[in-house]
C-alpha positions, 0 to 999 in steps of 0.5 A: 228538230223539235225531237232533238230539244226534247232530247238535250232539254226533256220533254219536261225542260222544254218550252214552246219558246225553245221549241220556236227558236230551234225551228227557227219560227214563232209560237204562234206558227208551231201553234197554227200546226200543232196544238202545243208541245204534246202532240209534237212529243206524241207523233216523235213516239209514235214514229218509233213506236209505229217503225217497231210495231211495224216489225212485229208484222214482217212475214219473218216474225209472223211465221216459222220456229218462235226462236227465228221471229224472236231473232228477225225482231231483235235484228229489225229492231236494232235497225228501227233504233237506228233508223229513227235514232232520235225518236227511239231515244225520246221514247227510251227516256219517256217516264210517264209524266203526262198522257202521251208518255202513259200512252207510249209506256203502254204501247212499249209494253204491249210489244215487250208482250209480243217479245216476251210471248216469243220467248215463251213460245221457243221454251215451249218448242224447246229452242230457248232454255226454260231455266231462264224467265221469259220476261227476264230475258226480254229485259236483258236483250232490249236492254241491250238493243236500247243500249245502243241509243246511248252511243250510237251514231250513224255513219261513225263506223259500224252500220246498222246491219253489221251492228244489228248482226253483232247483237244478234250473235251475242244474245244467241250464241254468247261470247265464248269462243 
């Protein structure tokens, strides 16, 4: 609940007081289990940050041709972004304002590393196309992973399979018919 408040408030725009009336308790007892607002911020980014790192270890992206892993990573994460919806859309809105976002920031690009080594391991096997900047190309297709928390809501028509098959198609095989 409390990520939901920091969703429609930011993080910023929420107080404990708002915190306490959304989960339906008082200062004193979100204070008895957490130590204050940051560390609820923290455990919603690190619940998506862990789901994607998470991904990062399958046997499908830890093996085989880079363009397979970067294609398994890409799906798995459309899944992770609809699986934890509301925590990967507070991590997608973290600007680095206090330590935990600065913590989550570096986490977030430690994995656009791990995405961007991908990509350049495919140029180098010769599956991806070298006239195209590696770190480019991880910005454009998480752009368009990280999209879809903007408008995405499950169980209103597409699933995430489908969605995740979707996005799959369009960054490796285009849109031309």
């Amino acid at each position: 609940m409390a990520v939901q408040v920091f969703n429609e408030r930011g993080y910023d725009g929420t107080s404990m007081e708002d915190l306490a009336r959304a989960l339906g308790v008082t200062k004193s007892a979100i204070y008895h289990h957490f130590a204050g607002k940051s560390e609820l911020l923290r455990q919603s980014l690190d619940r998506a940050l862990d789901a994607l790192f998470a991904v990062t270890r399958e046997p499908a992206a830890t093996s085989g041709p880079a363009i397979d892993r970067l294609e398994h990573v890409l799906r798995r994460s459309v899944h992770v972004l609809a699986d934890q919806l509301p925590h990967v859309t507070l991590l997608l809105r973290v600007r680095g304002n206090t330590d935990v976002e600065q913590h989550a920031l570096e986490r977030r690009r430690e994995f656009d590393h791990f995405v961007g080594d991908l990509v350049r391991e495919g140029v180098a096997a010769g599956d991806v196309r070298p006239d195209i900047d590696p770190a480019v190309a991880v910005r454009l297709l998480f752009g368009m992973v990280n999209s879809i928390a903007e408008w995405y809501r499950p169980g209103h028509g597409i699933d995430a399979p489908e969605l995740a098959d979707t996005v799959a198609t369009v960054a490796f095989s285009g849109l031309r018919a």
